[in-house]
C-alpha positions in Angstrom: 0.0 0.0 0.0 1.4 3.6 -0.7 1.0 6.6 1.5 1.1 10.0 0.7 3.2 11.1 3.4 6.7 11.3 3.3 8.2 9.9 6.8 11.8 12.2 6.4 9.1 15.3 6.1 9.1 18.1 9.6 7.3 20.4 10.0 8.0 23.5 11.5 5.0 25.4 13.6 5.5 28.4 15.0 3.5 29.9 17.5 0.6 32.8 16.5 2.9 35.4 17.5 5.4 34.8 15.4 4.4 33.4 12.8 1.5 36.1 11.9 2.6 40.3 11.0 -0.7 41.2 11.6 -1.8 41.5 15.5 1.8 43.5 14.9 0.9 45.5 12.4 -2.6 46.5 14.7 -0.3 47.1 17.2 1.8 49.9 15.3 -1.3 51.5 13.8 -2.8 51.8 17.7 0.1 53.6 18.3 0.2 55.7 15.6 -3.4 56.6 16.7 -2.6 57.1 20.1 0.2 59.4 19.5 -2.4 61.6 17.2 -4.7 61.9 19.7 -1.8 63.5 22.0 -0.7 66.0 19.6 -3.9 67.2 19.1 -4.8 66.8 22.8 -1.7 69.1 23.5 -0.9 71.4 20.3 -3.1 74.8 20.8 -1.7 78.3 20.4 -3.1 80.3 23.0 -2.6 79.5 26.5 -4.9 80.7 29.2 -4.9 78.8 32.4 -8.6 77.8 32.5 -9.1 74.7 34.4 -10.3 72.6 30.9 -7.0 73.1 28.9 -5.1 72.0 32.0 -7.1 69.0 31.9 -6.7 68.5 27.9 -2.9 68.6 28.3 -3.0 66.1 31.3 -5.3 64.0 28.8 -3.1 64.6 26.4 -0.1 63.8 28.1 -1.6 60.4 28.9 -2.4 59.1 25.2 1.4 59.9 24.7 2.5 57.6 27.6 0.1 55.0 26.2 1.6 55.7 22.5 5.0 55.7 23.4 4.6 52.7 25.5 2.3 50.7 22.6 5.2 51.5 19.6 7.8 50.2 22.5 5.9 46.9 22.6 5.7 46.7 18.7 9.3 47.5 18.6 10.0 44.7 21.3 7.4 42.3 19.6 9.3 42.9 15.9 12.7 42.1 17.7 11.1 38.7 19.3 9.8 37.5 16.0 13.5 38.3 14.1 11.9 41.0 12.0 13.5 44.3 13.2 11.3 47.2 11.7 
């Protein structure tokens, strides 16, 4: 009887998050969002200290930790799966 399989054959299987460039690729465009959202939160020509701009920079200054810290795990993620963007 013949088989279809070759027994000297492997198979290599990597795991989903190395394997797959687009949960990174998410990953990067969150960030690139995120990092939007602060410049605009923050960029504004006229400062008066009213109590609501203080609050949109503090915002603001938040969605650029969460940025910065979302491209540093895509940056981390790229070097894990021995692609270095």
């Amino acid at each position: 009887m013949m088989s279809s399989q070759n027994a000297n054959e492997r198979y290599v299987v990597l795991p989903w998050w190395r394997a797959r460039p687009l949960p990174w690729a998410v990953l990067v465009v969150v960030s690139i969002v995120l990092t939007g959202i602060a410049l605009e939160r923050t960029a504004f020509f006229v400062y008066e200290p009213f109590p609501e701009f203080i609050e949109r920079l503090r915002v603001g200054r938040l969605f650029m930790l969460a940025g910065s810290a979302t491209s540093l795990a895509a940056a981390v993620w790229s070097q894990v799966r021995g692609n270095p963007l």
